[in-house]
C-alpha positions in Angstrom: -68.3 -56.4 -5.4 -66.7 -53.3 -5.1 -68.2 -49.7 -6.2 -66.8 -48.6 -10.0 -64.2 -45.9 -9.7 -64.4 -42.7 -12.0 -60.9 -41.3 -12.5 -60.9 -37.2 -12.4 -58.9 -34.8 -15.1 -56.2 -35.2 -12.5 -56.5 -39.4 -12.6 -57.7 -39.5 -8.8 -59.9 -41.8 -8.2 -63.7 -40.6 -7.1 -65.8 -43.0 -5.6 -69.0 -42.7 -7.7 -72.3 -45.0 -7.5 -72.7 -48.8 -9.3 -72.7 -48.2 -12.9 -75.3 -50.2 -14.6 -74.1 -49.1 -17.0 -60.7 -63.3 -37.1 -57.9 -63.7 -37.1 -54.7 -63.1 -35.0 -53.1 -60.1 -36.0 -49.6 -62.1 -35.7 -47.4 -59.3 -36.3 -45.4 -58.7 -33.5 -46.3 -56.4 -30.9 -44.5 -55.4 -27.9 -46.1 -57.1 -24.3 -47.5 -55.2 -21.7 -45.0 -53.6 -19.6 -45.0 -53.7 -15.7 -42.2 -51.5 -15.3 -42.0 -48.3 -14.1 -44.4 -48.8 -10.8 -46.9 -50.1 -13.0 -47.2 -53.5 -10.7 -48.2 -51.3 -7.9 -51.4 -50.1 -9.4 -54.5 -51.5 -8.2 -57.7 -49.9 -9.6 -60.7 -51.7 -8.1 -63.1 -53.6 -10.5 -64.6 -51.2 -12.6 -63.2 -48.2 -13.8 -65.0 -45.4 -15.7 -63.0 -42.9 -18.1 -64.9 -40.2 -20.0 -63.6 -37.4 -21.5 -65.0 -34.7 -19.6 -65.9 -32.3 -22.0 -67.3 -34.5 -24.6 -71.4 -34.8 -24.0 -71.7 -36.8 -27.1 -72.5 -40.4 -26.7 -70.2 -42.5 -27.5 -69.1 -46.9 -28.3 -69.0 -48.1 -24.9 -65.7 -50.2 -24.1 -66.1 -52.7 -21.5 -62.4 -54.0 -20.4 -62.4 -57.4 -18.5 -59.0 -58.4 -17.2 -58.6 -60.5 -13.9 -55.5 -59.1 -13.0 -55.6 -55.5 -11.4 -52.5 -54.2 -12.7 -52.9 -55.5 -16.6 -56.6 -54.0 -16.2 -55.4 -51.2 -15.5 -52.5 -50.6 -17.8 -55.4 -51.4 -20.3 -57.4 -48.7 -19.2 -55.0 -46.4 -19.4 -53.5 -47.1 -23.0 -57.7 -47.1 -24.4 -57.6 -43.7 -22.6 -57.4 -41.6 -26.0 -59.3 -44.4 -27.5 -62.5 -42.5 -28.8 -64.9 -44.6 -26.3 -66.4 -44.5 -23.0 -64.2 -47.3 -20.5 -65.8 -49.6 -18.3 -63.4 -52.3 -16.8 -64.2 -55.4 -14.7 -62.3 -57.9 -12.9 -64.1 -60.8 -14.6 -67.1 -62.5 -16.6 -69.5 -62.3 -13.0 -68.5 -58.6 -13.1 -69.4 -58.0 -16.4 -72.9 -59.3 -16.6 -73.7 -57.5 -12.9 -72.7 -54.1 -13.9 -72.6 -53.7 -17.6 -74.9 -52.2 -20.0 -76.0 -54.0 -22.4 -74.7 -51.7 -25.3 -71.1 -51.5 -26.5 -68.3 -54.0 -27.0 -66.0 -56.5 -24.6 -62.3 -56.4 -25.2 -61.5 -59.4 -23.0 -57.7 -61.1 -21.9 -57.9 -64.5 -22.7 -55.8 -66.8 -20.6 -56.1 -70.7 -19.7 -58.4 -71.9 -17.4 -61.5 -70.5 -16.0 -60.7 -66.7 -16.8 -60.5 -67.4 -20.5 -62.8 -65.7 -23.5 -64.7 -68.7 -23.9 -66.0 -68.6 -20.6 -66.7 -65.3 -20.7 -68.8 -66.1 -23.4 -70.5 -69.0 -22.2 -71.1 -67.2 -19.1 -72.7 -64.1 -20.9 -74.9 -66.9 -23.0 -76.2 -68.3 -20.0 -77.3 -65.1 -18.5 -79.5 -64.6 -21.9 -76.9 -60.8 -22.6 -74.9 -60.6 -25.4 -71.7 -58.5 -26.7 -69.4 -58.6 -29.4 -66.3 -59.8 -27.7 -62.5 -58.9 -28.7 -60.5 -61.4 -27.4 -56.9 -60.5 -26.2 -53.4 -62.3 -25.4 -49.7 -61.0 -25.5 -48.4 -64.0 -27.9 -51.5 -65.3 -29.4 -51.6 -68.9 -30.5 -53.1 -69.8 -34.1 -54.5 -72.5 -32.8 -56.5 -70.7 -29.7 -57.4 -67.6 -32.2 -59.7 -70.2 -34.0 -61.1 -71.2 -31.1 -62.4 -68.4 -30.0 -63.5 -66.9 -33.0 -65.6 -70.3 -33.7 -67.0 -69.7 -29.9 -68.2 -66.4 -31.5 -65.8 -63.9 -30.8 -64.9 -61.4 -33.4 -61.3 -60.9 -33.4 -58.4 -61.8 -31.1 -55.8 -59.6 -31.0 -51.9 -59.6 -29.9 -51.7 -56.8 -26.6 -51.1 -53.4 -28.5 -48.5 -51.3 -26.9 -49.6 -47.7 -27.8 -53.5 -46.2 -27.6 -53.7 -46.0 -32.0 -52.8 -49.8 -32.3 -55.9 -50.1 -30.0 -57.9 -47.3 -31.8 -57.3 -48.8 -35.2 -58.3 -52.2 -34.0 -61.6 -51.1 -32.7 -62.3 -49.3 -35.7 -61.8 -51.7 -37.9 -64.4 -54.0 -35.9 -67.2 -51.2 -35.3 -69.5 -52.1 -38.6 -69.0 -56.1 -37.8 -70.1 -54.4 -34.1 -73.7 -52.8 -35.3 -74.4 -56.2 -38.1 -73.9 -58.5 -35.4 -76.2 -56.5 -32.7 -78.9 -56.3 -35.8 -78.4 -60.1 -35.8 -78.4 -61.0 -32.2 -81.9 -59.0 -32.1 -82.8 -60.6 -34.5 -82.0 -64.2 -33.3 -83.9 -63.6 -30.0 -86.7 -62.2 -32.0 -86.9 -65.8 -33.3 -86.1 -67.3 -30.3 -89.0 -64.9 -28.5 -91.7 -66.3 -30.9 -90.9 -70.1 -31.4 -90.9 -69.8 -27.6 -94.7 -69.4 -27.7 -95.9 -72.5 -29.5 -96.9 -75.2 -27.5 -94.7 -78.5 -27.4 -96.8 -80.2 -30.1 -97.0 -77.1 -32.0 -92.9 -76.8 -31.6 -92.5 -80.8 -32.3 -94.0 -80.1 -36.0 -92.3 -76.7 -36.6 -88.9 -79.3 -36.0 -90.2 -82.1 -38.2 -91.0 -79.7 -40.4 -87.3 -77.7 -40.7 -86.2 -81.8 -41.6 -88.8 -81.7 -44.4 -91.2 -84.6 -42.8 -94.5 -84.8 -44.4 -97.8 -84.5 -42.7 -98.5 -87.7 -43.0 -95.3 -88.9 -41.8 -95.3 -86.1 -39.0 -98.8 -88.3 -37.9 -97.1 -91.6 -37.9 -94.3 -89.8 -35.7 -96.2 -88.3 -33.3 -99.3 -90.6 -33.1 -101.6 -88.2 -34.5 -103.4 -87.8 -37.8 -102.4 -85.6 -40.8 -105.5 -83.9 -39.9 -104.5 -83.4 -36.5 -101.0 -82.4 -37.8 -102.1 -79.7 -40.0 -104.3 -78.2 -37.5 -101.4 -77.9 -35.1 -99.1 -76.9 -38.4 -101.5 -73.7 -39.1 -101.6 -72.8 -35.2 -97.5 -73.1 -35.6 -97.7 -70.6 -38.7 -100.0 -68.0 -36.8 -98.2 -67.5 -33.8 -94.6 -67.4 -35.8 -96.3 -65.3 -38.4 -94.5 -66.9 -40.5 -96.4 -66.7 -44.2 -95.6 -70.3 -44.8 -93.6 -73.4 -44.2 -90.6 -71.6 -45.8 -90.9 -68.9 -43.5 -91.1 -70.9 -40.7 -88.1 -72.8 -41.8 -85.9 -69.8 -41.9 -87.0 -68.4 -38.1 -86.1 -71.6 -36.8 -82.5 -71.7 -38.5 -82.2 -67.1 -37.4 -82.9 -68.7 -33.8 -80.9 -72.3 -33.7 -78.6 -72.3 -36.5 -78.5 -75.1 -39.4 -79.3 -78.3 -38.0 -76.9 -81.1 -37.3 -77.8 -82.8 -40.5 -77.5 -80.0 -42.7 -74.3 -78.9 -41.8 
């Protein structure tokens, strides 16, 4: 992996340590354009942009686009957007470098560089972002896609920085809910992760409204034996009661199959 690059007032690039730093808008928009000795451009995976005389912190913008010359047009038309740039060559990139605040604006593409796998990727590491999925003609029927993969907009390529500004603006409260929600989720996820597998076997039996005494006959074990594990489920959820209980298991898993 190669070292990010910060580009000076005069856009020459410093070599500067490892930063660890719904709907298709179907209106048309203009593509990106390669012209003008654009195509010979080739900033190296990650490239930081800050304006220099702004100390305030600000949304952090992390750009991934495989190829070096979209990535960098990219870069350069968020340039007056009001947020500090970050870009990376791809999903591997992202999740070695990036920190863990701000929001992906991702190309999506077919194949193995696409949003979704970004996503799945990010999942797998146990990070999360919102993501802004982004495509020069985008197709109604991939836009619902990735939104349902959990993205939270998909938009067509802007051609000038406001198109880009506006767009991000527009997405910034959706931005803080769904970080509040993410912690949330793993909150959940943290404390159903510390029962025991009997303990979590009940807690499941329980979210499909199985009676002790059925819970027994399932498990092999007696309503007594049930409840004792039931309370020990309750205590170390702190969850007041069943209901509770319930609800944690749906913040960390979502509605069950047979619910939905």
């Amino acid at each position: 992996m190669s070292e990010p690059v910060t580009l000076s007032a005069a856009n020459e690039p410093v070599v500067t340590p490892a930063i660890t730093s719904r709907t298709a808008r179907t209106h048309a928009r203009r593509l990106f354009d390669f012209a003008d000795g654009a195509a010979g451009t080739d900033l190296d995976a990650h490239v930081l942009i800050t304006a220099a005389d702004n100390a305030q912190t600000r949304t952090k913008l992390h750009i991934v686009v495989h190829d070096a010359s979209r990535r960098a047009l990219l870069a350069d038309l968020a340039r007056d957007v009001d947020c500090d740039i970050v870009t990376y060559a791809d999903a591997r990139d992202l999740i070695a470098f990036a920190s863990p605040d701000g929001l992906v604006l991702a190309a999506d593409a077919p194949g193995p560089e696409c949003v979704i796998a970004l996503m799945q990727a990010v999942a797998a590491a146990s990070l999360w972002w919102p993501v802004i999925a982004l495509a020069d003609e985008p197709d109604v029927e991939r836009v619902v896609a990735v939104i349902k993969a959990g993205a939270i907009d998909y938009l067509a390529a802007p051609d000038q920085s406001a198109s880009l500004q506006r767009a991000i603006s527009r997405v910034l409260p959706e931005v803080k809910a769904g970080r509040a929600a993410h912690a949330r989720t793993i909150d959940a996820r943290q404390r159903i992760g510390l029962l025991t597998r009997r303990e979590r076997d009940v807690l499941d039996l329980l979210v499909r409204g199985t009676s002790n005494k059925q819970m027994g006959r399932d498990l092999g074990i007696s309503p007594r034996t049930v409840e004792i594990h039931r309370m020990r489920m309750l205590d170390k959820l702190d969850a007041g009661n069943a209901q509770q209980a319930i609800m944690l298991h749906i913040l960390a898993f979502g509605l069950p199959d047979f619910l939905r």
